[in-house]
GULUM-28474 format. One line per field, with one value per residue (C-alpha): x, y, z; residue in one letter. Coordinates in steps of 0.25 Angstrom, whole numbers. Last residue first. Example, Ala and Ser with C-alpha at 12.3 -4.5 7.8 and 13.67 -1.06 7.14 Angstrom:
GULUM-28474
x <- c(55  49) $
y <- c(-4  -18) $
z <- c(29  31) $
r <- c(s  a) $
***
This chain:
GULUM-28474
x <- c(-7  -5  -1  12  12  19  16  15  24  29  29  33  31  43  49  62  72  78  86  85  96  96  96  97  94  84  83  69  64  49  48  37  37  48  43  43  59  61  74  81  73  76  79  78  68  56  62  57  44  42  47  37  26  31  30  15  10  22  21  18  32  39  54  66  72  87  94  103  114  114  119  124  113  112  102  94  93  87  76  73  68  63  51  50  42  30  40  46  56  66  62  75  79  93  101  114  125  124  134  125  121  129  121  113  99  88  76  83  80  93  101  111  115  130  127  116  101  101  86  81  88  101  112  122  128  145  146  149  134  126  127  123  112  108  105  96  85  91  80  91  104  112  123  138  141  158  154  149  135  131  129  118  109  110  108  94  90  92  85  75  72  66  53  49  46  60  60  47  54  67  56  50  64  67  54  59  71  66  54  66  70  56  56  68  62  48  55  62  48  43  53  54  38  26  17  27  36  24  17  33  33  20  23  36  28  18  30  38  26  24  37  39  26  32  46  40  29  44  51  40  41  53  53  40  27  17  5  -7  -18  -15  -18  -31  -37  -34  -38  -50  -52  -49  -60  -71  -76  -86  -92  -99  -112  -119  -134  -127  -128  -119  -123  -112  -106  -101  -87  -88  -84  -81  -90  -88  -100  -100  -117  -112  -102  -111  -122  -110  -107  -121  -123  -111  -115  -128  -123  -114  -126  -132  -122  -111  -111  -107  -122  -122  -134  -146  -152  -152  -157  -153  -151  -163  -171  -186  -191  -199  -211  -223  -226  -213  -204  -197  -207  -198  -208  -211  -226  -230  -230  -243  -247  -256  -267  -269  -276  -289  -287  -298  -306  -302  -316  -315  -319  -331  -325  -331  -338  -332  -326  -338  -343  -355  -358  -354  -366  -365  -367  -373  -363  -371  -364  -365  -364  -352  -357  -365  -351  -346  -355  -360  -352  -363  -362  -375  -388) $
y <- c(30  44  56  62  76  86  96  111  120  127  141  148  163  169  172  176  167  162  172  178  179  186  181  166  161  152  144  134  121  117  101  93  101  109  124  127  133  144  153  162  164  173  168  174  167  174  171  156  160  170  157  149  158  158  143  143  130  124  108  104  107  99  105  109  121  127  136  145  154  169  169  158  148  143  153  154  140  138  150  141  129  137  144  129  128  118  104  100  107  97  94  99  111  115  127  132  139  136  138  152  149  135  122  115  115  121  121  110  102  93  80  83  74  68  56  52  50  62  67  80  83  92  87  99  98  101  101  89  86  75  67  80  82  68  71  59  70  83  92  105  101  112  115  121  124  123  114  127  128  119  106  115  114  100  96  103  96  83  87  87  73  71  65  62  47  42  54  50  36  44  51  37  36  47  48  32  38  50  43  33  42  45  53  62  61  69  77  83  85  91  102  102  108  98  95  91  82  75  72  66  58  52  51  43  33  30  29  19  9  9  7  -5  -10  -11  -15  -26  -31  -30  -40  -49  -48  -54  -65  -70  -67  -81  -80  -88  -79  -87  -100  -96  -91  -105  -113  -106  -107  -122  -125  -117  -103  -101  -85  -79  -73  -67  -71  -69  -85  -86  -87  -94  -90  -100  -95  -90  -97  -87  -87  -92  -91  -97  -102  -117  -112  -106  -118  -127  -119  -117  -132  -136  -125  -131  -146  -138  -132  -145  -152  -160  -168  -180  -187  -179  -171  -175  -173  -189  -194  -195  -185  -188  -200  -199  -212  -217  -226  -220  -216  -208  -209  -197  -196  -210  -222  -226  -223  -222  -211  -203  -204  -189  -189  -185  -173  -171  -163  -153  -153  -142  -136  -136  -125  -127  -124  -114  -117  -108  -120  -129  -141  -131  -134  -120  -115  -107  -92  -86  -75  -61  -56  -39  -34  -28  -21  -25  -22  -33  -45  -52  -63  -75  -86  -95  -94) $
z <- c(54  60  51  55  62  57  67  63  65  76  84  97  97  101  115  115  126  115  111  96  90  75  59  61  46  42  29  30  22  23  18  13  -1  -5  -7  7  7  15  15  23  33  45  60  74  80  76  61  64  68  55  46  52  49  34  33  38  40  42  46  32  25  36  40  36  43  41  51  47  56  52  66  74  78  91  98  85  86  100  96  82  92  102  91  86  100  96  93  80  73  68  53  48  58  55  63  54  59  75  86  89  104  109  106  119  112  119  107  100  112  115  110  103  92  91  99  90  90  100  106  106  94  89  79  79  66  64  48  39  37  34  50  56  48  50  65  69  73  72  79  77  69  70  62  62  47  46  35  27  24  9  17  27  14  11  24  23  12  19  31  23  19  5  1  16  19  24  32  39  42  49  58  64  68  73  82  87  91  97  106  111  121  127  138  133  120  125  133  120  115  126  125  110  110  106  94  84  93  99  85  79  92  89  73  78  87  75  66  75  76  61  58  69  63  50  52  61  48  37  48  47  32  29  38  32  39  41  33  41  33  20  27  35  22  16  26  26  11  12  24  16  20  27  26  37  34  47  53  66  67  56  42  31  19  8  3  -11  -24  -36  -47  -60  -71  -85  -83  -82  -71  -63  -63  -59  -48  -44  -44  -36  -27  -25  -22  -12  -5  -5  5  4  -9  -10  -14  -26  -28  -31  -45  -52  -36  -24  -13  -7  -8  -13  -15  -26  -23  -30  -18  -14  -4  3  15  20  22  37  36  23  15  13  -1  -3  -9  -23  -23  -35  -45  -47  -59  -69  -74  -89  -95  -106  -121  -130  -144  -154  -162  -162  -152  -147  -132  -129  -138  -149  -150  -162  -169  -171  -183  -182  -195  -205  -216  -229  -236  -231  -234  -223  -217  -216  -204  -206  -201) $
r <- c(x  x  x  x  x  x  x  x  x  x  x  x  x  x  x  x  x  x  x  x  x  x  x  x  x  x  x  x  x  x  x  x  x  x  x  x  x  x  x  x  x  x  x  x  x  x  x  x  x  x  x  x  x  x  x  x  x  x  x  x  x  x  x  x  x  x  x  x  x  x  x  x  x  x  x  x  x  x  x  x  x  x  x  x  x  x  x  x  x  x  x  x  x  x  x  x  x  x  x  x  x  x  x  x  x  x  x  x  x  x  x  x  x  x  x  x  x  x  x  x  x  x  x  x  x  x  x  x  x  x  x  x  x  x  x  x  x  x  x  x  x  x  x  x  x  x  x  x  x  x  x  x  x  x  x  x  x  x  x  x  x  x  x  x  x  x  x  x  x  x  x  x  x  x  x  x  x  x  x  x  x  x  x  x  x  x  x  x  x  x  x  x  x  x  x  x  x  x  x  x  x  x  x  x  x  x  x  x  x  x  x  x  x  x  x  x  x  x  x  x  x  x  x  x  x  x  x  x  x  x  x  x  x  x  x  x  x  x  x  x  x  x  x  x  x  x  x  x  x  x  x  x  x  x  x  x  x  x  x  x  x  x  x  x  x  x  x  x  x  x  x  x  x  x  x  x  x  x  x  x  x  x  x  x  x  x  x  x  x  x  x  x  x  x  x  x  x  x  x  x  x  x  x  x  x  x  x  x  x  x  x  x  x  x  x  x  x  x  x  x  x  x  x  x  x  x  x  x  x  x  x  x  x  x  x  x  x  x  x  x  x  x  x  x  x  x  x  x  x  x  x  x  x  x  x) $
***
């Protein structure tokens, strides 16, 4: 029958379709799958006995390292051939990077770099620099300062931490101990933002010339050398031929010969308690005794000022308020022998940091 399309309004209706066969030649006809037949192997050309692997059948050879592709018959080695490349590649792409020294494996299984003959000949050339005349002498300054500050923060420990009788055996044994202790001294000064000895000079100017003065723990005895009055330079050691040499604890002065007793830095050692005992004894009085000394070393200011007073002496004036430095006014208000036993007392230590 043929295909009719029955009219809408009758409703829509099941069409059956008949099926046609598969050997039909029309367009719904389905194809047969093809079955791939299997290719059959070539066997293999075996080359002849004599004849290099490298050569073909059809009578091409196979020569390495020739050819349209291979690389130039100069070269050194593949690894060169392929930095070549990657240096052309980088530079194509608007990339520069910086060359770095190929790295070889030890046997350790650790990377050690090669560098190339050049650089090493380079390093080795800027590592071969001969000192000039002028700094050789600025390497033995150095070392020399260096040496000299370590042996002067020794002393400078043993001094803190140990009474003036020790101490003045300590010199004795060692003579050149107090010159090298100066001098590691005089570079400390240089450091300070102002000196205080100098203060204290100023102040001893405005007494009267007929002012007889001494100076306890003088060191190089620059007070005596500033002042027009008659000083007495005392140390455990004398720099100069017009410096006593003596423990300010026990010094050979007459009793009361004194006006004025100065301190500037000098008391050092456990015992202070002898060292302001000796100066009542040579101090006239109402005889003065000024004080300069390390703002750090006082834990208590007012403590100090009740030791001092122990050993006869009132204070006339304090100043804390400058910073690095503690300066004290006393004044010699009784005797009081030396044979009386007071507490002993000391500051703290200043000790020098170690490099």
């Amino acid at each position: 029958m043929p295909f009719e399309v029955p009219p809408w309004e009758d409703g829509a209706e099941i069409i059956e379709f008949m099926p046609m066969s598969s050997a039909g030649s029309g367009v719904g006809a389905t194809k047969k799958s093809k079955k791939k037949k299997p290719k059959k192997k070539k066997p293999k050309a075996t080359p002849a006995a004599g004849t290099d692997t490298a050569t073909a059948n059809c009578g091409f050879q196979y020569r390495p390292g020739v050819g349209p592709l291979a690389p130039p018959a100069d070269s050194s080695s593949d690894d060169e051939a392929d930095d070549e490349m990657r240096a052309m590649h980088k530079v194509r792409s608007g990339r520069v990077e910086k060359q770095r020294p190929s790295v070889q494996t030890t046997k350790g299984g650790k990377k050690q770099l090669v560098l190339k003959p050049e650089l090493a000949q380079a390093a080795l050339e800027a590592m071969e620099v001969t000192p000039t005349t002028a700094d050789a002498p600025t390497l033995a300054n150095k070392l020399q300062t260096e040496l000299l500050g370590g042996r002067f923060r020794f002393i400078n420990e043993q001094l803190y931490t140990m009474n003036s009788h020790k101490a003045e055996a300590m010199f004795r044994s060692d003579a050149s101990a107090f010159d090298a202790y100066h001098a590691g001294y005089r570079q400390q000064v240089e450091k300070w933002p102002a000196n205080p000895l100098n203060r204290i000079i100023k102040t001893v100017k405005r007494l009267p010339k007929t002012t007889i003065i001494g100076d306890f723990g003088c060191g190089d005895g620059k007070l005596a050398q500033s002042l027009p009055n008659k000083v007495y330079s005392m140390d455990l050691v004398a720099s100069r031929g017009d410096i006593i040499a003596c423990n300010i604890t026990n010094t050979p002065l007459e009793p009361q010969c004194l006006d004025v007793a100065v301190y500037c830095l000098s008391l050092m050692g456990t015992n202070l308690n002898d060292f302001f005992l000796e100066a009542n004894r040579v101090l006239k009085l109402h005889g003065n005794v000024y004080i300069a000394e390390i703002q750090s070393r006082f834990e208590d200011a007012r403590a100090f000022v009740r030791s001092v007073s122990a050993c006869g002496f009132d204070l006339v004036k304090k100043d804390v308020a400058v910073n690095y430095f503690y300066f004290f006014h006393f004044k010699k208000m009784r005797n009081v022998d030396k044979a009386v036993k007071l507490k002993p007392f000391s500051l703290k230590p200043c000790l020098y940091r170690k490099r």
